[in-house]
C-alpha positions in Angstrom: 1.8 -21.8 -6.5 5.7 -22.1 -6.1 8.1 -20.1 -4.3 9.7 -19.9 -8.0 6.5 -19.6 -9.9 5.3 -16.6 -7.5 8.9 -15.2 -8.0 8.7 -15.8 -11.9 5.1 -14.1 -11.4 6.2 -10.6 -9.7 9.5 -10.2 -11.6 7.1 -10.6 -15.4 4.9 -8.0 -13.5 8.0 -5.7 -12.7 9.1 -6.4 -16.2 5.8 -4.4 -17.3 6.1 -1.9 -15.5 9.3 -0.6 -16.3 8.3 3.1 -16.9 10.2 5.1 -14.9 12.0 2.6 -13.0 15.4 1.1 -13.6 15.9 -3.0 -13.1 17.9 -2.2 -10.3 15.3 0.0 -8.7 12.8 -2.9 -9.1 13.4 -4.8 -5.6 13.1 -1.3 -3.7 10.1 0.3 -5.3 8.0 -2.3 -8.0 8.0 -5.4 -5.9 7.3 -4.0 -2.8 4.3 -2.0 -4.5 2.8 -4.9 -5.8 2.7 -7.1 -2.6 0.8 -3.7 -1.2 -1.3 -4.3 -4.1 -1.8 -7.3 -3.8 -2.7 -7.2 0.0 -5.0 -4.2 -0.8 -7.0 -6.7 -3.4 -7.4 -9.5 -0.6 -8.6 -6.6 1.9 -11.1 -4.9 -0.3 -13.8 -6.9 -0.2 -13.7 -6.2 3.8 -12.8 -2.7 3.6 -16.4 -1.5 4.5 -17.2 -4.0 7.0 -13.7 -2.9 8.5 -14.5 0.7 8.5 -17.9 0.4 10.0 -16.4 -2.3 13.0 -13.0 0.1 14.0 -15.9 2.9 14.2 -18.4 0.9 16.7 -15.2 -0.2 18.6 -13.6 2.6 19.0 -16.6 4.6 20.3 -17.1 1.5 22.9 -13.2 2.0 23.7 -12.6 -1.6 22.6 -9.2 -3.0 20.9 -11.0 -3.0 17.3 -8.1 -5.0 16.3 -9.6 -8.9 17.0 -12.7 -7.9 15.6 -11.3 -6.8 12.7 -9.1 -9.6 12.1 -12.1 -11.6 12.6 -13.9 -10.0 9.4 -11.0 -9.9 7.4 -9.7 -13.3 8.0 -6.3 -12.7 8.3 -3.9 -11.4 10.6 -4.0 -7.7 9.3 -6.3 -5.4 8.3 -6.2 -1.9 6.5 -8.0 0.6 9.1 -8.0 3.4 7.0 -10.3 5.0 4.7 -7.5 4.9 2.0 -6.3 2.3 -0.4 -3.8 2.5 -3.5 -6.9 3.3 -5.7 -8.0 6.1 -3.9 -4.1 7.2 -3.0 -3.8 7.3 -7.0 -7.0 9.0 -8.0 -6.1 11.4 -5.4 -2.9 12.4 -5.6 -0.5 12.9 -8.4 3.0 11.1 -7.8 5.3 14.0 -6.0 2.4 15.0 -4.0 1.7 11.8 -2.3 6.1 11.8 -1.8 5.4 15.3 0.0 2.9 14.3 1.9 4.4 10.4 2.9 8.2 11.6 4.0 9.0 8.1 4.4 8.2 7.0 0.9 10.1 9.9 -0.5 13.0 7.3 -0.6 11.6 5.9 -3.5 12.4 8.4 -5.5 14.9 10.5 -4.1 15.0 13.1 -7.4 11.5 13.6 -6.6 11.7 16.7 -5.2 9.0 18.2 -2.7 8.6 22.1 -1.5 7.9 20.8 1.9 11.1 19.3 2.0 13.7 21.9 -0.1 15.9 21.9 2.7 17.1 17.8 2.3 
């Protein structure tokens, strides 16, 4: 696929998922959520293999990371028991803000209890 097509690809995605989001909000929340999602689909199929490796290794004191890699295929890996999926089943939207400071960004209105005082 092209650099354009790809492009042309993400913006008709962000295009359906206008919701709550503005076009000019698209670059810094949409599109960066689905390359996250995106990476989170090529990971999944490893994501218990993964689990079960960083475990093993880290009980052994070994780097897990170049096993891990190694399963996964690519140069990253997601170590933790969470993905999007379970991130969104889990939490509603404002909690998982609260409770990720640095994504609070996203939507600054968004306002959280543990953070009343910014």
């Amino acid at each position: 696929m092209s650099q354009t097509s790809l492009s042309s690809l993400i913006w008709s995605v962000a295009d359906l998922l206008r919701g709550d989001y503005k076009p000019h909000e698209y670059g810094r929340v949409i599109l960066p959520f689905t390359v996250l999602r995106r990476l989170d689909c090529v990971l999944a199929p490893t994501k218990t293999a993964v689990l079960a490796e960083l475990a093993a290794k880290e009980v052994l004191g070994i780097n897990p990371q170049p096993f891990v890699e190694r399963i996964t295929g690519v140069p990253f890996a997601n170590t933790s028991a969470l993905d999007l999926r379970t991130l969104i089943c889990r939490h509603s939207r404002t909690q998982l803000l609260c409770a990720h400071s640095d994504l609070a960004v996203l939507r600054p209105s968004a306002k959280c209890p543990s953070r009343a005082g910014d």
